[in-house]
Structures are given as structure tokens and as C-alpha cells.
PASEBA-1860 file (N, C-alpha, C; in nm, 3 decimals):
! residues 281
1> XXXXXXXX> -1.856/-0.848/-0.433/-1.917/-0.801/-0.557/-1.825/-0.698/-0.622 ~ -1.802/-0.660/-0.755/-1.733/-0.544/-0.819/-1.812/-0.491/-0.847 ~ -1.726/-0.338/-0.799/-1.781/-0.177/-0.802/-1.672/-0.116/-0.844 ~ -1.726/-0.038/-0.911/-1.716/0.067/-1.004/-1.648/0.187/-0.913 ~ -1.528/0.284/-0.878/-1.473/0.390/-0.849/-1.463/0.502/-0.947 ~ -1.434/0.606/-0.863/-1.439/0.725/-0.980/-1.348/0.814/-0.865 ~ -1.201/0.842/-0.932/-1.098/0.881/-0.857/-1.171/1.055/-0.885 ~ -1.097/1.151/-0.833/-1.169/1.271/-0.821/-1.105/1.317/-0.939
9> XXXXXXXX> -0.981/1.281/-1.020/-0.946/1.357/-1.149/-1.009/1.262/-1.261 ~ -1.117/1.171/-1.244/-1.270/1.140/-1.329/-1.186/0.971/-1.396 ~ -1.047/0.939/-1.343/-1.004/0.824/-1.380/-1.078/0.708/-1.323 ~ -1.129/0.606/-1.403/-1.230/0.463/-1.322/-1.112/0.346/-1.262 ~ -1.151/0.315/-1.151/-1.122/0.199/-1.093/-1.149/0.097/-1.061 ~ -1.110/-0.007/-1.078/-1.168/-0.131/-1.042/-1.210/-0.221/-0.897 ~ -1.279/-0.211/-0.806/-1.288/-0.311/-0.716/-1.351/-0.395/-0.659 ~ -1.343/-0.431/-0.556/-1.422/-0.588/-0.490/-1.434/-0.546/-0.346
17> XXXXXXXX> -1.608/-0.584/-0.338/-1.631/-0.534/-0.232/-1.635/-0.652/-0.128 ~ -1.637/-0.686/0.012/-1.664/-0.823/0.058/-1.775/-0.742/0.183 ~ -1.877/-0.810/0.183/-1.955/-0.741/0.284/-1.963/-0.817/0.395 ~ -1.956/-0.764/0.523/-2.004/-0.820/0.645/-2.166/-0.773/0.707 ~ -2.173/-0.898/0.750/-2.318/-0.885/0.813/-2.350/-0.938/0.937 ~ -2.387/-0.900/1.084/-2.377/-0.765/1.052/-2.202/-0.673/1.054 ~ -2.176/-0.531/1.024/-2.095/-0.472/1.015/-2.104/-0.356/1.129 ~ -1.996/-0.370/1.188/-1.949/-0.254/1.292/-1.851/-0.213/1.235
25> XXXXXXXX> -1.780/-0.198/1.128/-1.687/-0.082/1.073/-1.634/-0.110/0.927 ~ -1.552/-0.053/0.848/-1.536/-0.084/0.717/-1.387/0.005/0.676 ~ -1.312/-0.114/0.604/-1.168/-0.097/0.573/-1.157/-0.125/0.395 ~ -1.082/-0.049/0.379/-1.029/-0.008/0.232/-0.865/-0.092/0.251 ~ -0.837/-0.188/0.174/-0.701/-0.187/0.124/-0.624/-0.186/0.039 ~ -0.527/-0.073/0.060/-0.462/-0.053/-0.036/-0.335/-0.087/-0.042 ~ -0.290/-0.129/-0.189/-0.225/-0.278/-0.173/-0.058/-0.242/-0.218 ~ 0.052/-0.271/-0.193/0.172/-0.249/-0.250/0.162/-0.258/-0.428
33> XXXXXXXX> 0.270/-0.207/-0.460/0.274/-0.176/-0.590/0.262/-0.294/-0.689 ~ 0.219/-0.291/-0.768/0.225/-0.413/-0.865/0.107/-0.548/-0.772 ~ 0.094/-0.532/-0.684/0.015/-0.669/-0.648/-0.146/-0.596/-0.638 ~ -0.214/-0.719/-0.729/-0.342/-0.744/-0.827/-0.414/-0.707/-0.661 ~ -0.592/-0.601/-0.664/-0.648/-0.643/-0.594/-0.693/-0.802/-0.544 ~ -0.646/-0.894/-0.638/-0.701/-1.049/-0.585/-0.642/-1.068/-0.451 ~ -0.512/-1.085/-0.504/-0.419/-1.089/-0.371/-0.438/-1.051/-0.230 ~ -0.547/-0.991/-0.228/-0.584/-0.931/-0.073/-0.657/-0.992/-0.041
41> XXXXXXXX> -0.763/-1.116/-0.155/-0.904/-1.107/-0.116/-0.892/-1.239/-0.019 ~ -0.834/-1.274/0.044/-0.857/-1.443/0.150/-0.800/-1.291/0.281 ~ -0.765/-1.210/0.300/-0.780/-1.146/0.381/-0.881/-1.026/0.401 ~ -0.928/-1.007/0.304/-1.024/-0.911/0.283/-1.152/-1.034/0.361 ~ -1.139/-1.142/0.296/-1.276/-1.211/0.371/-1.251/-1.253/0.484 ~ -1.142/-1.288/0.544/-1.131/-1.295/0.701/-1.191/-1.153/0.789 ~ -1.179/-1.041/0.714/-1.215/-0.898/0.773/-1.348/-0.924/0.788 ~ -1.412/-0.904/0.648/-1.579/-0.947/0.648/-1.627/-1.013/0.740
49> XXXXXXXX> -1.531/-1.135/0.813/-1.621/-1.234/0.882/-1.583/-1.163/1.014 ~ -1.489/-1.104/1.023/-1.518/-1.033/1.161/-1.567/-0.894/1.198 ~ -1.616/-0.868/1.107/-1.766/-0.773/1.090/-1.721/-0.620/1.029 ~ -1.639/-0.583/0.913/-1.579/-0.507/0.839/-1.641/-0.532/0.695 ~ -1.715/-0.379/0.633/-1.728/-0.443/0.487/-1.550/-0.424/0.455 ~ -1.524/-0.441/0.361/-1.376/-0.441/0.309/-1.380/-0.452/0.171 ~ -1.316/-0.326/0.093/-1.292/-0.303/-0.051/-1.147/-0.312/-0.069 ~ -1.146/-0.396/-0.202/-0.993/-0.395/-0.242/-1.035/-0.387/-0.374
57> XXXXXXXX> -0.913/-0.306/-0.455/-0.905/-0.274/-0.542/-0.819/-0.255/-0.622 ~ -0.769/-0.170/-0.811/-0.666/-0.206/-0.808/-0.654/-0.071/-0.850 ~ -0.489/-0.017/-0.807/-0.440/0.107/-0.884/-0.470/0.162/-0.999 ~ -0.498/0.273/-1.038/-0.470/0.309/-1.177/-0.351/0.237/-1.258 ~ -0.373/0.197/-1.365/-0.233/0.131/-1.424/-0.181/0.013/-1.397 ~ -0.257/-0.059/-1.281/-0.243/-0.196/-1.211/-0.367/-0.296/-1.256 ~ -0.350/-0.408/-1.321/-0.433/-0.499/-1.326/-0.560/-0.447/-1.385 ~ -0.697/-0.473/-1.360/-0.828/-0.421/-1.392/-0.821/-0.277/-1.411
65> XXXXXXXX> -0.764/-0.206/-1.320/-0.764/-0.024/-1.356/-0.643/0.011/-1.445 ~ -0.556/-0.087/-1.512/-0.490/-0.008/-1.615/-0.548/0.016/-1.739 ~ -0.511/0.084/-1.884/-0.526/0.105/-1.952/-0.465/-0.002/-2.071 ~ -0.531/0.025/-2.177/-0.481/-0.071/-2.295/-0.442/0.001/-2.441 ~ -0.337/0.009/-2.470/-0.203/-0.053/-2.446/-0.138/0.002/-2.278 ~ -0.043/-0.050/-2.235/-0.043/-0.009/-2.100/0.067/0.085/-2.115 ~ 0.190/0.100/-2.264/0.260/0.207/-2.259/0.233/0.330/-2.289 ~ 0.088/0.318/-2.298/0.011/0.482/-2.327/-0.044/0.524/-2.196
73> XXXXXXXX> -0.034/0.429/-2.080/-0.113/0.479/-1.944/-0.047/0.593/-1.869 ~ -0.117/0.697/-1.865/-0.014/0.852/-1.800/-0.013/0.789/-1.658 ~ -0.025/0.640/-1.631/-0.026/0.639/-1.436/0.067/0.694/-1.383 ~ 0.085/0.713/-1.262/0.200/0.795/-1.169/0.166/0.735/-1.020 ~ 0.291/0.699/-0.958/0.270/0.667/-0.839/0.184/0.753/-0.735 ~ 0.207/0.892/-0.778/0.194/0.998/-0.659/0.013/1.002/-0.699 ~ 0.014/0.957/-0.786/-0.170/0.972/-0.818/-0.269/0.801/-0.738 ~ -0.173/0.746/-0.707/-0.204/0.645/-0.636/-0.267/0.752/-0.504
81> XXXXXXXX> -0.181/0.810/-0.419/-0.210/0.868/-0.288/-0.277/0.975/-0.290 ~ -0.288/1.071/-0.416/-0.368/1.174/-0.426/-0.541/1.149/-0.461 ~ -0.516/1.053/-0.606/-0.648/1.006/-0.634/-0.707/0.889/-0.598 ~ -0.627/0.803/-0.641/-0.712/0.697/-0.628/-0.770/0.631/-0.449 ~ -0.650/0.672/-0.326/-0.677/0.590/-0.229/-0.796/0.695/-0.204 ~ -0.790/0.792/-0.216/-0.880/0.890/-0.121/-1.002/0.859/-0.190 ~ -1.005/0.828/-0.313/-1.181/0.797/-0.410/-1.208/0.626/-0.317 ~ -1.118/0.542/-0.254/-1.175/0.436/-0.239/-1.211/0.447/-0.116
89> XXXXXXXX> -1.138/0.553/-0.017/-1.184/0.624/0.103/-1.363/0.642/0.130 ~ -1.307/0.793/0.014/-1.467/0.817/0.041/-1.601/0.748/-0.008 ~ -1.517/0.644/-0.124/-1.666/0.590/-0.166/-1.704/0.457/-0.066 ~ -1.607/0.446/0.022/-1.658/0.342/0.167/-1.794/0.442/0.264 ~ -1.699/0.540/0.271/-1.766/0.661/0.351/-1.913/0.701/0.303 ~ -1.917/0.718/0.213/-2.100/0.728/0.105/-2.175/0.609/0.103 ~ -2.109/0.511/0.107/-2.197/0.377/0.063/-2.239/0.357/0.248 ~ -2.110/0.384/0.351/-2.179/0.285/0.473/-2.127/0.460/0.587
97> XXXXXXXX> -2.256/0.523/0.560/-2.240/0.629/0.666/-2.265/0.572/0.777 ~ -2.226/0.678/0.857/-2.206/0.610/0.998/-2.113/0.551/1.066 ~ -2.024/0.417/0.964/-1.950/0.298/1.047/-1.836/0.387/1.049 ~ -1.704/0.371/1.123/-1.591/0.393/1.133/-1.479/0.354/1.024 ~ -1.429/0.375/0.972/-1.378/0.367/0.839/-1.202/0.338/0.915 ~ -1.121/0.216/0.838/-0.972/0.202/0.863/-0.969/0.193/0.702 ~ -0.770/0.232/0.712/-0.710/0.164/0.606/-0.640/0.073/0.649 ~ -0.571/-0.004/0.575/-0.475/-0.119/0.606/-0.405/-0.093/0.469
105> XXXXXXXX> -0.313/-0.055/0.475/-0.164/-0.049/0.379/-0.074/-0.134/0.381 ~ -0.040/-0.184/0.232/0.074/-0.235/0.243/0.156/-0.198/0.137 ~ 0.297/-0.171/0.193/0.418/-0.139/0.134/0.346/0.001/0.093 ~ 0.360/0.071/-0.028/0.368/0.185/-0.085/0.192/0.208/-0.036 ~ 0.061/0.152/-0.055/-0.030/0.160/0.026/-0.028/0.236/0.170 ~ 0.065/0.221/0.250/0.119/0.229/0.364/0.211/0.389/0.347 ~ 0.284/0.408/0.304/0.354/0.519/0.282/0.305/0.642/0.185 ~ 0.151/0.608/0.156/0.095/0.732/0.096/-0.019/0.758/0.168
113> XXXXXXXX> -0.025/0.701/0.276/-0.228/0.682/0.374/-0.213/0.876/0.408 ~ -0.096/0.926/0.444/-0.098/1.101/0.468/-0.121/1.176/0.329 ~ -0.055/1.106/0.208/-0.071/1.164/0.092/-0.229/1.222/0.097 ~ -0.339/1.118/0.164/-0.475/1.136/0.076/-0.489/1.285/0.161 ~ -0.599/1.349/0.094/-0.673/1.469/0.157/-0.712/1.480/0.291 ~ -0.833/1.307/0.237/-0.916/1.298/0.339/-0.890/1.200/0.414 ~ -0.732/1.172/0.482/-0.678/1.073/0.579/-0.749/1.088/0.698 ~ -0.800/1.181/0.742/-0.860/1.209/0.866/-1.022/1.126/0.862
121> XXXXXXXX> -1.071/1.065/0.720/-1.200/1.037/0.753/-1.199/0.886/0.792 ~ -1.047/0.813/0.779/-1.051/0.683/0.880/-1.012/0.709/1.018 ~ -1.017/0.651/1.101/-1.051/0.638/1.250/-0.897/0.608/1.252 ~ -0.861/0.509/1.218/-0.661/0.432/1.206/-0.634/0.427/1.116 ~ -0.510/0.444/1.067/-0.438/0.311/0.991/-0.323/0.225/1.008 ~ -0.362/0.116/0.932/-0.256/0.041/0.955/-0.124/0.029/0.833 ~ -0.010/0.049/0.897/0.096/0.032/0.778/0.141/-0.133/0.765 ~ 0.151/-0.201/0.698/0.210/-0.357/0.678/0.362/-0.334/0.582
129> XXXXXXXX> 0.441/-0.376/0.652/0.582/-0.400/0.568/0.623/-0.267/0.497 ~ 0.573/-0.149/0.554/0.575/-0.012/0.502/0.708/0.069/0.550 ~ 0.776/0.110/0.444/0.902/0.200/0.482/0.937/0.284/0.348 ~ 1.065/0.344/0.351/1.073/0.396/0.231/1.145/0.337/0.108 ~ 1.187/0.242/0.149/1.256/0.133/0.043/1.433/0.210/-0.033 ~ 1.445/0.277/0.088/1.585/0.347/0.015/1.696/0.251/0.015 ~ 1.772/0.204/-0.118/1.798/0.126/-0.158/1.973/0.091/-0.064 ~ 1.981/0.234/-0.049/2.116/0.186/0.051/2.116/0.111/0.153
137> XXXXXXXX> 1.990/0.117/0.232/1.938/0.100/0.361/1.908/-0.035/0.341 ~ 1.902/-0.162/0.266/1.874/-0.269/0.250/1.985/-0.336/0.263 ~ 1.978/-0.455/0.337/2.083/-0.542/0.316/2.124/-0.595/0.211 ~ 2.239/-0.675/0.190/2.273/-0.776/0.074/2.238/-0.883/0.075 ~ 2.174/-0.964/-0.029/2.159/-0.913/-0.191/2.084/-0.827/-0.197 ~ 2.006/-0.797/-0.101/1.865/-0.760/-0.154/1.888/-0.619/-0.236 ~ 2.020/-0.529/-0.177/2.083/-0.398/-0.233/2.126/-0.386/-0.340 ~ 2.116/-0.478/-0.414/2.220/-0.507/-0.522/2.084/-0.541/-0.637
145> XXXXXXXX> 2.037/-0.607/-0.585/1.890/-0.631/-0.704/1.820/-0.527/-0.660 ~ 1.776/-0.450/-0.621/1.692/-0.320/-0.595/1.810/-0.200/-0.695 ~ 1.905/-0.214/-0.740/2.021/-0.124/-0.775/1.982/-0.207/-0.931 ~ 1.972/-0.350/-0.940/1.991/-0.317/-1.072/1.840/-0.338/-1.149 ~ 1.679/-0.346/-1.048/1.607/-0.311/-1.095/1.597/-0.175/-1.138 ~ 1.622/-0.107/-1.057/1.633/0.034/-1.086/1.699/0.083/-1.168 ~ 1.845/0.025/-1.212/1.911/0.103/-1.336/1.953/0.035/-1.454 ~ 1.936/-0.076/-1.398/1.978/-0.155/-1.572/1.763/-0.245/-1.597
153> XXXXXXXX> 1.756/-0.304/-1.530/1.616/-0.372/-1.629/1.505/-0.306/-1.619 ~ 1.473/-0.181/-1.521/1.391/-0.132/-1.511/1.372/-0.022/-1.668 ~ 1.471/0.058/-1.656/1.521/0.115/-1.814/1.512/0.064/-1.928 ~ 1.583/-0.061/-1.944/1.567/-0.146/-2.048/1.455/-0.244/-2.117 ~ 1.375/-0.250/-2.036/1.218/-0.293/-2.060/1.160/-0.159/-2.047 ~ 1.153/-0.058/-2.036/1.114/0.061/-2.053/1.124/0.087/-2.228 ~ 1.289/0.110/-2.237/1.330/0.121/-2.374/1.265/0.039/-2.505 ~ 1.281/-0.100/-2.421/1.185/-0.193/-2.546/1.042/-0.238/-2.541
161> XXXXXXXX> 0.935/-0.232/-2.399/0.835/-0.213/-2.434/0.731/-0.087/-2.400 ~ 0.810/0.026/-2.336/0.696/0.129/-2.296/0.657/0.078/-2.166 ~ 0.687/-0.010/-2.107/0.669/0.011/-1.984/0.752/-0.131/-1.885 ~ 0.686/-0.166/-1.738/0.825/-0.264/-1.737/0.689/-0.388/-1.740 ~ 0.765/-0.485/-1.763/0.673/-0.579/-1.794/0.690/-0.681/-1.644 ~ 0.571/-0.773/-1.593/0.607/-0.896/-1.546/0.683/-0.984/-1.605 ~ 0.790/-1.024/-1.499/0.845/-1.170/-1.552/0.912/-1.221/-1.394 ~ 1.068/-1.286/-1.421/1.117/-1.343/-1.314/1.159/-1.237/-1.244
169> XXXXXXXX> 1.207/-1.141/-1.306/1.292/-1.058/-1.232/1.217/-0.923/-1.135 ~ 1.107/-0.892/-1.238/0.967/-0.829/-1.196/0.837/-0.929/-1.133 ~ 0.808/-0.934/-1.044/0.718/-1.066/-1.008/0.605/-0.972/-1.008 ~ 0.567/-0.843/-0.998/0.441/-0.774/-0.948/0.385/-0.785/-1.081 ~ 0.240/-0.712/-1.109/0.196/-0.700/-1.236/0.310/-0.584/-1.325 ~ 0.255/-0.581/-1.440/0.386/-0.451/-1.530/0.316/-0.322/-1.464 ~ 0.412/-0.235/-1.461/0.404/-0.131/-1.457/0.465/0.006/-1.499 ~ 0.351/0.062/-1.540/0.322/0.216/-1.631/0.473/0.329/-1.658
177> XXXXXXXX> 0.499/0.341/-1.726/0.649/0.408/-1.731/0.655/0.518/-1.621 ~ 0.512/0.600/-1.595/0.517/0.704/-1.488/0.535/0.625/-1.347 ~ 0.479/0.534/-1.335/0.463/0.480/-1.183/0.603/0.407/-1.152 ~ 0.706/0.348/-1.279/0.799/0.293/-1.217/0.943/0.427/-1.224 ~ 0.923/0.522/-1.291/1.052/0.636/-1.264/1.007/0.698/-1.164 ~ 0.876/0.731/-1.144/0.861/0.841/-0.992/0.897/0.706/-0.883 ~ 0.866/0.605/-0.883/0.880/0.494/-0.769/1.077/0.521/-0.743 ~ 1.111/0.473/-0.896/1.242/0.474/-0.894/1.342/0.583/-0.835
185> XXXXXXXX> 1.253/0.722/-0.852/1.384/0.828/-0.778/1.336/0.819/-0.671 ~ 1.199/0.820/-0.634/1.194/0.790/-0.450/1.300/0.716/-0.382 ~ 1.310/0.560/-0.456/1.370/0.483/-0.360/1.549/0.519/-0.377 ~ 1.603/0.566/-0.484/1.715/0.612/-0.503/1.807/0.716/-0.414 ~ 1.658/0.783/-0.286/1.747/0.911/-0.261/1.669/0.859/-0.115 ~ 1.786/0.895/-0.013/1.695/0.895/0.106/1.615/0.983/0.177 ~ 1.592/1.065/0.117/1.489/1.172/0.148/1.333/1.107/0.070 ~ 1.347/1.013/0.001/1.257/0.961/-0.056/1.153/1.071/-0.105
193> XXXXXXXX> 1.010/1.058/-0.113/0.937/1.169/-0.197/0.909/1.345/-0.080 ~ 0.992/1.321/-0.005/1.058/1.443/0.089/1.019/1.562/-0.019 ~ 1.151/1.630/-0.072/1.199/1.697/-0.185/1.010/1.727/-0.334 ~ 0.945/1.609/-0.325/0.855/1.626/-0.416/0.729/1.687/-0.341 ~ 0.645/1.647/-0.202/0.556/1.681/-0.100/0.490/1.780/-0.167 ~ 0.518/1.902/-0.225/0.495/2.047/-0.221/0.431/2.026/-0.374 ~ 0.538/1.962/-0.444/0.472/2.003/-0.577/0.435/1.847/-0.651 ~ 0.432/1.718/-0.642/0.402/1.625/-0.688/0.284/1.560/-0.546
201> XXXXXXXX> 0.261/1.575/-0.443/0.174/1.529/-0.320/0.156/1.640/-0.259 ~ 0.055/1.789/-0.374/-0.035/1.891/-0.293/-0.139/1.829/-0.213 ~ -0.191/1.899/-0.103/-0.278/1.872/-0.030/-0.302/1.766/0.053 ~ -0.116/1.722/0.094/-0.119/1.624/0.177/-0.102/1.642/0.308 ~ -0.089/1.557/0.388/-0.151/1.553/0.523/-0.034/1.469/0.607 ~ 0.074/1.524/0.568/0.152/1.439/0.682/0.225/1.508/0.798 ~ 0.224/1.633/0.793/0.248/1.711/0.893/0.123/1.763/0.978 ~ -0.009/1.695/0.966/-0.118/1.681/1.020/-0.186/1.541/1.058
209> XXXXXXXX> -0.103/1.465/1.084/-0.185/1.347/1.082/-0.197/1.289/1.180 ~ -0.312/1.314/1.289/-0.302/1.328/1.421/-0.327/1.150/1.490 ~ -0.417/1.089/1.392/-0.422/0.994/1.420/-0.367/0.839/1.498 ~ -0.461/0.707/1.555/-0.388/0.571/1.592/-0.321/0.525/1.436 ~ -0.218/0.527/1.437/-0.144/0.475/1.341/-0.059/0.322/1.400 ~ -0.117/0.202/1.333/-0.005/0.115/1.345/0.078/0.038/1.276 ~ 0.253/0.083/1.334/0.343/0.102/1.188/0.385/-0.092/1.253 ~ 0.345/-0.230/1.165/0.377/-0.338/1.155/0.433/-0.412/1.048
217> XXXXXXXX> 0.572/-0.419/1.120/0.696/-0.473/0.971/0.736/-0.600/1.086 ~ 0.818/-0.686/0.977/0.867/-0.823/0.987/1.024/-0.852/0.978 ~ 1.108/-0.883/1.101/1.194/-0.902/1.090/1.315/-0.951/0.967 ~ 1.204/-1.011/0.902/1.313/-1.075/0.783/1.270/-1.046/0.660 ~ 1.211/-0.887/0.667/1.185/-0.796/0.561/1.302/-0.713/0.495 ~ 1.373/-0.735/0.382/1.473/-0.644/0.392/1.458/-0.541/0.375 ~ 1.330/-0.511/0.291/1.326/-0.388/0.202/1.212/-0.288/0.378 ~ 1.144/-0.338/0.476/1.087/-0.269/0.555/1.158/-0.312/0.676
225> XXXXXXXX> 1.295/-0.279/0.684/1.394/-0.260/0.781/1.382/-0.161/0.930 ~ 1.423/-0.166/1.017/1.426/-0.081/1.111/1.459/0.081/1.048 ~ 1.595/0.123/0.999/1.591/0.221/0.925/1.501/0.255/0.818 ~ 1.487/0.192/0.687/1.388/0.258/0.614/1.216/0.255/0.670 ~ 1.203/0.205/0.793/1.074/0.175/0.854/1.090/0.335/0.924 ~ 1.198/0.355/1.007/1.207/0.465/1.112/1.193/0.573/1.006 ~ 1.290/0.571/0.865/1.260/0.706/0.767/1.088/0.730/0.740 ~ 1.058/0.628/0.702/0.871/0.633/0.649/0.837/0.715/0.725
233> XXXXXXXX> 0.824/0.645/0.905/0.770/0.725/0.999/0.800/0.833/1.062 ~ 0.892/0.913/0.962/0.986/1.057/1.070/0.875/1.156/0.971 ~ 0.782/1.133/0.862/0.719/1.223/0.780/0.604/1.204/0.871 ~ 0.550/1.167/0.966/0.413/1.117/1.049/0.456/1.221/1.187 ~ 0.528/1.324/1.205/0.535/1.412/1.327/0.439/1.375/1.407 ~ 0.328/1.391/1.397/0.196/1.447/1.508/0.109/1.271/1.485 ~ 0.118/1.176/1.452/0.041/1.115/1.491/0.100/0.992/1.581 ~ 0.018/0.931/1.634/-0.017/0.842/1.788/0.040/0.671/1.737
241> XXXXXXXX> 0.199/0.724/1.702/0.201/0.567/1.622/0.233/0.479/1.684 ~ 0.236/0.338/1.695/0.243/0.185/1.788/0.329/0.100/1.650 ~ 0.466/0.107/1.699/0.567/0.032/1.637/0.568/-0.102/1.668 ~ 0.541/-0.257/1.587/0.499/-0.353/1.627/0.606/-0.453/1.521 ~ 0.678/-0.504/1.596/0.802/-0.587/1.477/0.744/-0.758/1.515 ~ 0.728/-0.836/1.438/0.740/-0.980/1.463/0.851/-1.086/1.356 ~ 0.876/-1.128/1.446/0.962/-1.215/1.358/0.925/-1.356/1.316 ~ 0.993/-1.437/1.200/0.871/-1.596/1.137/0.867/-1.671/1.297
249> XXXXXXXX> 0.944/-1.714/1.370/0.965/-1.751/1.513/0.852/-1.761/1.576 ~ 0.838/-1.600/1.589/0.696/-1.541/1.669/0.592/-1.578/1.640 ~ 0.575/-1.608/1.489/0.464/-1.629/1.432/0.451/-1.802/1.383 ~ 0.552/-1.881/1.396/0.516/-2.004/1.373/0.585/-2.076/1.223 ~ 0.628/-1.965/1.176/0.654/-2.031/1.034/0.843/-1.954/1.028 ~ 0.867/-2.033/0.878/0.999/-2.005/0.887/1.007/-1.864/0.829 ~ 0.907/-1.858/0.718/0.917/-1.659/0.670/0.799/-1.560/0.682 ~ 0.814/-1.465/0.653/0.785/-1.348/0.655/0.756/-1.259/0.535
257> XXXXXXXX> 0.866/-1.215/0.541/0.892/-1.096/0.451/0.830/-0.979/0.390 ~ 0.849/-0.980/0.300/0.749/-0.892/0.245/0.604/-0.877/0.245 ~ 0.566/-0.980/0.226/0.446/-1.022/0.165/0.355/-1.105/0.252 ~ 0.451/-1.171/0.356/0.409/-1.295/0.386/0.255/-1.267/0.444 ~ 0.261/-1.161/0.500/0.168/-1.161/0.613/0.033/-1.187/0.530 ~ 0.005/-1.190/0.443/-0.095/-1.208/0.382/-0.154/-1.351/0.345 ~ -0.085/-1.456/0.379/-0.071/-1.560/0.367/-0.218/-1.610/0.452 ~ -0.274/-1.692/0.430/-0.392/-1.721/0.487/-0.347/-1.825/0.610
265> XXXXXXXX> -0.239/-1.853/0.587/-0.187/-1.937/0.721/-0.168/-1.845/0.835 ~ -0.186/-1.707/0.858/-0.206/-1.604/0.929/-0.314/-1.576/0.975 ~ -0.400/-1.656/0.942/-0.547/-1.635/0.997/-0.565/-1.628/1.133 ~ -0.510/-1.729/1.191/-0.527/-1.729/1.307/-0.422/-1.700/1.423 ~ -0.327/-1.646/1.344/-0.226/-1.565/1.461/-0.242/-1.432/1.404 ~ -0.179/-1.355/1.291/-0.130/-1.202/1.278/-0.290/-1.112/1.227 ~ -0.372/-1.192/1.096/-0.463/-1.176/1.115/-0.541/-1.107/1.225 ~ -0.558/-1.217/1.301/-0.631/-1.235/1.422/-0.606/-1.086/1.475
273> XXXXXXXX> -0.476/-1.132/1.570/-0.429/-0.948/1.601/-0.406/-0.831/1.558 ~ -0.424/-0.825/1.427/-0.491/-0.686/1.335/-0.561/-0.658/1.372 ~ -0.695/-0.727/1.309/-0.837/-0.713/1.386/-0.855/-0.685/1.467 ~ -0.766/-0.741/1.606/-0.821/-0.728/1.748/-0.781/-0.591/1.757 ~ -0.674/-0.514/1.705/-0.611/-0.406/1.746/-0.725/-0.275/1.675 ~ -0.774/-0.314/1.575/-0.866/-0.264/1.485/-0.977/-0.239/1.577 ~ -1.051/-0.370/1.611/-1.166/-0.379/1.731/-1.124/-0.271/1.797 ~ -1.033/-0.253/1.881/-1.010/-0.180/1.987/-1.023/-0.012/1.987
281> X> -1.036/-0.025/1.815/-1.064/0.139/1.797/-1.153/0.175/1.710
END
């Protein structure tokens, strides 16, 4: 069903709830940049059926929660982890007191779960294909198109429409002129949003984050590599993390990558062992 959010700086969000019945716990996902809450939902209902309500939703500035025209939207990446995940947090937390609350992150989802306030009111989380995306740290090609999203078409669809638009070269939805320059100097520097913590991600929680954290990337990910995977997780000091790599091999198929895991042909292998690892806590 769609429900209605209300981030704590009074911005509305869009999402989809999938309910389980009955429910022993309830997960929020929050989704990499540019990809539509839809995109989650054949895994959001595998959750449901194994007894998780599960909300997905979409960013400020992403899909249903952007604004119209979209080059007037003030979105900002860092308001992804400040406002919006923590409003889809707690409004799991109000609607189903009691159950145990996870996130499941992917990509930038994944690398802001300490940003929120109230990271401590899920039980785990899970990171998917999550690292810091520092552009040196990628192999070739993939270094070379991350170099010239970032400085030649990212700019230049900036310049001519106010923000960057979908197409071939951009596959995610468009996104907001704030959300793709703060994205852009993150991934530019390897200290990634290091240097910003203090004054662009107040009241975050990553030098407190005591929590089961499980950090799960894919061998033939370029952009969530062993290095930019190990950078993500050197900001997580104090929590209880379970480093889990699979490769397409492992899993039956020829890819992976980025994205793959979401693939409903995962149902019954990676799926599966989310959940189970989920169950377990």
C-alpha cells in the first residue's frame, strides 16, 4: 500500500509498504542513488513472505519524492542520511511497536545507515554493494566513465538542464543539482564525506555504531571493490561487522555487479541467505 512520510525537516516522501502476516520483524530499504523505490519491490515481497513488514521508498528528489520542476529541488545527498532514512526508520518504529526493526542498504543506502540519528533503533544492518565509490580505486573502464561522469556530462547536463537528466550514459532516475555535486566530491577524494561528518552529517553515529552489521559486496562489482568496500567500513570503528564477498560462480549465474543482487532470480539462493542471516537476529 502507499504511505505518506514526513522527514523531520517537514519534507514529504513517498512509499510502499508490503505487509507480512503474520510479522516477526520489519525492514526499511533504502535504495542506491537514482534507483526508483519500484525496483526493490519483487524483493521487498520476498521479505513480506518471510514474515517482515518492509517499506521502500523514494529519496527526496528521486522519483515520487522529487519536486517539479526538478531543477528547483534544494535535494542533497547528505539529507538522504540525515532526513529522510531516519523518518522511514522511525515511521516503521510507530506504526509496528514492538517488532525488531533492520535496514538493508544498498550502495549509498548502505554508506549513510551511521549518518541517521536513530541507527541504534534497528537491531542490524545490512550493507549490499556498499563502499565509497572513490573513483581511483575502481578498475578500468569502469575509472574512466566514473571520471567522465563526474567532470565532463555530469556538469554539462547540469549547465543545460538544472540538473542531470536520465539517459544512456545516466541509467538511474535524474538527479537534483545538490545530490549529484555533494555525491560528486565524495567520490572524487578518498577520504570520501570524511572531511564533511562535522558540518554537512551533524548528529551522526559512526563512531558509535555498536551494532550486527553485514557488509555484502560481489566480486564483479567494480565500483564495491575490496578497497573502496574496506574504506566505507574503516568509518564503522565500534561495530560487530561480518564481511561476506560472493562471486556470479557462487551464486549460479554469470553476473553480479552492482545491482544484480536484486534480481528475483536470487530468490532462492542470496535472497534466501539475507533473510536467514536477518532471522538469526
Amino acid at each position: 500500500m502507499s504511505v505518506a512520510l514526513r522527514a523531520g525537516d517537514g519534507r514529504a516522501l513517498a512509499g510502499l509498504l508490503l505487509e507480512a502476516a503474520p510479522a516477526r520483524g520489519a525492514i526499511t530499504v533504502n535504495g542506491a542513488a537514482g534507483y526508483p523505490r519500484e525496483f526493490y519491490l519483487r524483493f521487498a515481497g520476498y521479505c513480506a513472505a518471510r514474515g517482515y513488514h518492509t517499506l521502500v521508498y523514494d529519496y527526496r528528489g528521486i522519483g515520487a519524492s522529487a519536486l517539479a520542476p526538478l531543477a528547483a529541488d534544494p535535494a542533497r545527498m547528505s539529507d538522504w542520511g540525515r532526513f529522510d532514512m531516519p523518518a522511514a526508520l522511525e515511521w516503521l518504529a510507530q506504526r509496528f511497536p514492538g517488532l525488531p526493526l533492520f535496514t538493508v542498504g544498498h550502495s549509498v543506502g548502505g554508506q549513510l545507515a551511521a549518518a541517521m540519528p536513530n541507527q541504534a533503533r534497528a537491531r542490524a544492518h545490512v550493507m549490499l554493494a556498499t563502499s565509497t565509490g572513490y573513483w581511483r580505486a575502481e578498475p578500468v573502464p569502469m575509472r574512466w566513465a566514473a571520471l567522465f561522469f563526474w567532470l565532463v556530462y555530469g556538469p554539462l547536463t547540469l549547465r543545460l538542464f538544472g540538473y542531470v537528466p536520465h539517459s544512456p550514459i545516466w541509467r538511474g532516475h535524474s538527479l537534483p543539482r545538490g545530490v549529484f555535486l555533494q555525491w560528486r566530491r565524495w567520490c572524487l577524494r578518498a577520504e570520501h564525506f570524511g572531511p564533511d561528518l562535522a558540518r554537512e552529517l551533524p548528529d551522526n553515529q559512526f563512531a558509535h555504531s555498536a551494532g550486527p552489521l553485514l557488509a555484502w559486496a560481489f566480486s564483479d562489482d567494480p565500483i564495491a571493490n575490496p578497497t573502496t568496500v574496506e574504506a566505507l567500513l574503516a568509518f564503522y570503528p565500534r561495530a560487530r561487522i561480518e564481511r561476506r564477498w560472493t562471486s556470479p560462480a557462487e551464486a549460479g549465474v554469470r553476473r553480479i555487479g552492482h545491482r544484480g543482487f536484486f534480481s528475483a532470480r536470487h530468490r532462492d539462493s542470496l535472497w534466501r541467505a539475507l533473510l536467514d542471516w536477518i532471522d538469526a537476529r
